[in-house]
C-alpha positions, 0 to 999 in steps of 0.5 A: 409530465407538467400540467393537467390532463383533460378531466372527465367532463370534456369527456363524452364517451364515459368508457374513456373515463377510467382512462382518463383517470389512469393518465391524471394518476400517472399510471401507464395504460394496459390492454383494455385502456387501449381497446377502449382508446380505438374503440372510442368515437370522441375524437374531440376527446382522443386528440386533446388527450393526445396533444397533450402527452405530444406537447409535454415531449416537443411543444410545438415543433414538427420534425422532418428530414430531407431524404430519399427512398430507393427501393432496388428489388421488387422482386420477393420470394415471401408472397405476402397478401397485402403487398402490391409491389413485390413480383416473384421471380420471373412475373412481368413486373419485376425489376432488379437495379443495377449498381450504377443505377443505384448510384445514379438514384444516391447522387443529388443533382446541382440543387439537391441534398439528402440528409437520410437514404432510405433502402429496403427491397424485396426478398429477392434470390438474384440480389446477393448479399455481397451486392447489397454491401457494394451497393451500401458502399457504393451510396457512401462513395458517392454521398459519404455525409448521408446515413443510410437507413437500410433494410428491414429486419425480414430482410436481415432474416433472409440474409442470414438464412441465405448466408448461413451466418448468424443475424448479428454477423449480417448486422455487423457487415451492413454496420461496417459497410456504411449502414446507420440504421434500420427502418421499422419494415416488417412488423405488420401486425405481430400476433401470429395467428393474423400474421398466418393469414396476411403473411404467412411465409414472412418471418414471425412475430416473435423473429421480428422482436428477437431480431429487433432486440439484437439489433438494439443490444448492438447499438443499431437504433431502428424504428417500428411499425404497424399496418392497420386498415386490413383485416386486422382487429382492435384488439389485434392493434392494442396486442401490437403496440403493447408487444413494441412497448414491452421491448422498448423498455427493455432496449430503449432502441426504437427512435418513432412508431409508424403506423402505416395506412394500408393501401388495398389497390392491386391487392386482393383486398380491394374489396375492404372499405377504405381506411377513414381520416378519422381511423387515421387519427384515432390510431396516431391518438391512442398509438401516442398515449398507449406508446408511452416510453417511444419519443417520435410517433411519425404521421406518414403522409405518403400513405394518409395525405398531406390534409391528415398528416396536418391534422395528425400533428394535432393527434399525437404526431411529432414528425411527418418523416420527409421529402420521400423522394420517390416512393415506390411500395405505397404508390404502387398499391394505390397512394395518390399523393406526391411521389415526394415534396421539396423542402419549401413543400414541406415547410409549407405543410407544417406551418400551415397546420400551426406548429415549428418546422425542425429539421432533423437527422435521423437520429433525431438531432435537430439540424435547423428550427425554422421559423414559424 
């Protein structure tokens, strides 16, 4: 990267030190350059280092896009602690949309348009797989422009099995469908022994990659994720990250990394201390610096707050995602803030914090540079 890092002497935690040395020799950092990173309370720090391994990629512009979410099942059969959304089958609470009303959801109104369409639902044994590709269909009919960004790798897992075809058959119809992408959904936190504890009947750490792999030597680019804030570890997040990296300079296949805030309202961790600002910006921070060979890491404002994810685009963050029109799993465990954002919202939020508003499709082609 052009230009010089910061030195050690705007560095107060002298643990960041090797660090530092490592990023102004070009070295890439390891496991206990990143447990080092998270562990550090010099945020001052943390973000310059950040900001600059962010600005040597995008300068000073902010990605977003205009989309939506549509979330067609909440009913799941995996039972996974942390989740406030999902309802198992026959408990009050559970819902399964129809066709239309899918359709009605994909359709934008008289002042409406949606770049990306973000699908993922439950584990659900009454949503057949010859539903989902209807409904798949059924979108593009209605807004054939759109790229779905549709169902995570568990759920691609639970097709399979289901089906009794293999991933990369399953894959291939949703492709063919009219699937674009995949989101990063899933992955959790990928060390098996915590992953035993938070999600027991979801599909392993090592499925995850092996499905995200697939995906990518098919040419189906995808995004991944991290939920952090529970009960996971330092060490847990650093294992996490360094397993994403691995596979990505392997397959080149993940567009952004997501970390994602957990939410605890309705779960049975309620009684966790809640996820701080300075937790948020530390994880984006170290996330940049650690990730190396990913372009986009994306600050989700529905789960952090618009505040944060301002502040995040000083911390490594390059992307705030979108107009997340109707968000329904992270509100449903707690999140306060909007259930979407118009566009002029949008603009608003990344100007405001300093930075170029570029509209982009999924695949991260800009669309539209916004003036300042």
């Amino acid at each position: 990267m052009a230009g010089a890092w910061i030195g050690r002497e705007r560095v107060r935690d002298a643990a960041l030190h090797p660090v530092v040395d490592k990023l102004e020799a070009g070295e890439r950092l390891g496991f206990e350059d990143g447990v080092a990173l998270f562990r550090s309370r010099d945020l001052q720090a943390l973000g310059a280092l950040a900001n600059r391994a962010r600005e040597a990629r995008h300068g000073d512009r902010a990605f977003f896009n205009v989309n939506r979410h549509i979330n067609h099942t909440n009913v799941c059969v995996t039972g996974c602690s942390f989740c406030a959304f999902a309802r198992k089958p026959g408990q009050e609470g559970g819902y399964r949309m129809s066709l239309e009303e899918v359709v009605a959801k994909a359709t934008p109104g008289p002042e409406e348009r949606w770049e990306e369409i973000h699908i993922v639902g439950g584990l659900d044994p009454q949503f057949p797989f010859d539903r989902c590709l209807e409904m798949i269909r059924a979108v593009k009919a209605v807004n054939p422009e759109v790229h779905l960004k549709t169902f995570t790798l568990v759920e691609v897992d639970y097709y399979a099995r289901r089906e009794r075809k293999s991933p990369e058959e399953i894959l291939a119809a949703l492709r063919e469908a009219g699937m674009g992408s995949l989101p990063g959904g899933g992955a959790e936190i990928l060390g098996e022994e915590l992953r035993k504890k938070i999600c027991p009947n979801k599909i392993s750490g090592a499925r995850w990659l092996g499905l995200a792999r697939t995906a990518h030597r098919m040419g189906i680019r995808s995004n991944c994720t991290m939920l952090y804030g529970h009960v996971e570890s330092v060490e847990d997040r650093v294992d996490h990250i360094l397993r994403l990296r691995e596979l990505q300079d392997e397959t080149g296949g993940f567009m952004a990394f997501i970390p994602l805030q957990f939410n605890k309202e309705n779960t049975p961790y309620e009684h966790l201390p809640e996820v701080t600002g300075e937790d948020n910006l530390r994880t984006l921070a170290a996330s940049r610096l650690l990730f190396d060979n990913v372009d986009h890491l994306k600050v989700y404002w529905v789960m952090v707050g618009l505040k944060i994810a301002q502040l995040a685009l000083w911390y490594g963050a390059d992307d705030v995602d979108g107009t997340v029109v109707e968000e329904r799993i992270t509100h449903d465990a707690g999140a306060t803030t909007p259930v979407g954002l118009g566009l002029q919202e949008l603009l608003h939020l990344i100007r405001s914090a300093g930075r170029v508003p570029v509209e982009r499709d999924t695949l991260y082609n800009a669309r539209r540079v916004y003036p300042a």
